[in-house]
C-alpha positions in Angstrom: 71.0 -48.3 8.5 68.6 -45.5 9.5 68.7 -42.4 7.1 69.5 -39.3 8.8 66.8 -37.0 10.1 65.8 -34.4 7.8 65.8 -30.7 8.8 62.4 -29.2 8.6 62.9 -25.8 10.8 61.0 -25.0 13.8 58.6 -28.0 13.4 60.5 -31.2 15.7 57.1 -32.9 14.9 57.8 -32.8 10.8 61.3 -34.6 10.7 61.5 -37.7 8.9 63.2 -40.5 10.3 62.3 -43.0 8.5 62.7 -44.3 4.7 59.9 -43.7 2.1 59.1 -47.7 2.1 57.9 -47.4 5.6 56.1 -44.3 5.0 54.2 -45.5 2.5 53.5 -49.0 4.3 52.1 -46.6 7.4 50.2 -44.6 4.5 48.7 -48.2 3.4 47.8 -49.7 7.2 46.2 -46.3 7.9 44.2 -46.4 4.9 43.2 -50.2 5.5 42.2 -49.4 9.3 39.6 -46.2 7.7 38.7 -48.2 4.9 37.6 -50.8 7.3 36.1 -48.3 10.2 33.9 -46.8 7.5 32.3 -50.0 6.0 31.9 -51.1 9.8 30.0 -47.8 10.9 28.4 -48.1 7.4 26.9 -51.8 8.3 26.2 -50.8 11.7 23.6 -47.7 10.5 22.3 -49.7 7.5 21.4 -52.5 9.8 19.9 -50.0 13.0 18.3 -47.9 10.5 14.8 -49.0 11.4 15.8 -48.4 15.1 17.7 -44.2 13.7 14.3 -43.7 12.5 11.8 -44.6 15.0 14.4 -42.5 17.8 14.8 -39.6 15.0 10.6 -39.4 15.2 10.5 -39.8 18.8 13.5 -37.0 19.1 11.7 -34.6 17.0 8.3 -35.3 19.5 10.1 -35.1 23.3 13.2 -33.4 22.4 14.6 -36.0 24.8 15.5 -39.7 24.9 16.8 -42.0 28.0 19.0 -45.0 27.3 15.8 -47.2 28.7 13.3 -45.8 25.7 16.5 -46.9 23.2 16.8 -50.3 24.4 12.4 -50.2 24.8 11.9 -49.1 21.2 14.9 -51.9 20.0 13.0 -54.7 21.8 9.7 -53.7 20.1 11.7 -54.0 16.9 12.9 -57.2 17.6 9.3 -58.7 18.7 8.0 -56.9 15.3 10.7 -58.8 13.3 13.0 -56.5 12.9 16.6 -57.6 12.6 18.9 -58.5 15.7 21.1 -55.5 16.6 24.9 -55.8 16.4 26.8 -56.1 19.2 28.8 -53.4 20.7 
């Protein structure tokens, strides 16, 4: 059985209609999905961070960068031992 909706005013957004177990097991999958998108992102930089640098020099020097001189400077990295990008 569903608990009734609880009047918050003005705000149709704000009612609850749903039990505090499921709120908190949203609370906990939301927190599991950031948790997880943050260590991701967090690999992703660590491991491209040779690549971040070499564009962050060549930004500050042209101002400019094409999607060709990203993939040009990545392959150099990869001939110069660099490690394999991720996949997107």
């Amino acid at each position: 059985m569903r608990p009734a909706p609880v009047d918050v005013g003005p705000f149709p957004w704000a009612r609850r209609e749903h039990g505090d177990q499921v709120e908190r097991m949203v609370d906990a999958e939301v927190r599991r999905l950031l948790e997880t998108a943050l260590s991701r992102s967090q690999d992703i930089l660590l491991e491209r961070r040779p690549l971040l640098q070499r564009a962050a020099g060549q930004l500050l020097a042209r101002e400019v960068l094409e999607g060709e001189d990203l993939q040009a400077m990545e392959a150099a990295g990869k001939e110069a031992g660099a490690p394999a990008a991720m996949p997107h």
